[in-house]
N, C-alpha and C positions, 0 to 999 in steps of 0.2 A: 744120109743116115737119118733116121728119125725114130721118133720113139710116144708114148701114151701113157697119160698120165701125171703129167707131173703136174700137181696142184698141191697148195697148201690149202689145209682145213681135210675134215674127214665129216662129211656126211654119208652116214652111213645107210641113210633111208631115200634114198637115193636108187637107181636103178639096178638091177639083181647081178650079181656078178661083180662087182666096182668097187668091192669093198676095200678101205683100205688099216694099215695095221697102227692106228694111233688114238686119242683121243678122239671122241667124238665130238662134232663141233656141228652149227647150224650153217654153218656156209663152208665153199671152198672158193679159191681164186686162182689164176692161173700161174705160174709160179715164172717168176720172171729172170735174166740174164743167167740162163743153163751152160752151164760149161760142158763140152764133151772130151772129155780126158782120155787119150791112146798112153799104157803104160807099156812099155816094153824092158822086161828088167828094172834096172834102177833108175832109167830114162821116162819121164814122161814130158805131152807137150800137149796143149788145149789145143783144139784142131777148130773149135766155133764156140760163138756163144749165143744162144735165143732165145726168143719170149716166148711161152706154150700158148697153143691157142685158148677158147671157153668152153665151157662143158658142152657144149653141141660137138662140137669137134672133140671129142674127149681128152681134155686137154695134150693136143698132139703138138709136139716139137720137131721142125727141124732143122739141119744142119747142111749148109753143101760147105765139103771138106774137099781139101787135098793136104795127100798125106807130106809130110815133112822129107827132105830126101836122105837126111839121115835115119830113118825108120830102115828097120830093117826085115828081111823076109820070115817069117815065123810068128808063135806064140806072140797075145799081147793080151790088155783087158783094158774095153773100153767102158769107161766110166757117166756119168751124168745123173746129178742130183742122188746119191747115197747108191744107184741101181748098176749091176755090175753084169757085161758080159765078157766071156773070153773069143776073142777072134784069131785067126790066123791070117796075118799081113802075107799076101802072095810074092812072087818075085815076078821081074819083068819076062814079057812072052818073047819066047825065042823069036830071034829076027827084029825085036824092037831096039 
């Protein structure tokens, strides 16, 4: 799993596209011990936690996961620093 962006500070004068939605500030830095949150219903469970890298790398995060064996197959929303996707956890492949 991995993901872009995560930095504290908002320079907005910075590179075209990048923009982020907060104060503006004259630095950013990399945004440090990211939790990656699986919520499934009222269950959730931090799957990793990392340091993003520096603006050359636009501040990229990532994670090697293995999912929890109580997870289950279906809807879930994985989480990390305020930013929110919905995924669908699969089931095991026939024959395994």
């Amino acid at each position: 799993m991995s993901g872009r962006w995560f930095h504290e500070g908002c320079d907005d004068t910075g590179a075209a596209g990048a923009g982020c939605a907060g104060p503006t500030t004259t630095s950013q830095s990399p945004m440090e011990d990211v939790d990656l949150v699986l919520t499934q219903g009222e269950a959730s469970w931090t799957l990793g936690t990392a340091d993003a890298a520096g603006r050359a790398e636009q501040y990229a995060v990532g994670w090697q996961v293995r999912l929890p064996e109580d997870v289950a197959p279906g809807p879930a929303v994985l989480s990390a620093a305020g930013a929110e996707v919905p995924v669908l956890v699969g089931g095991s492949a026939p024959g395994a």
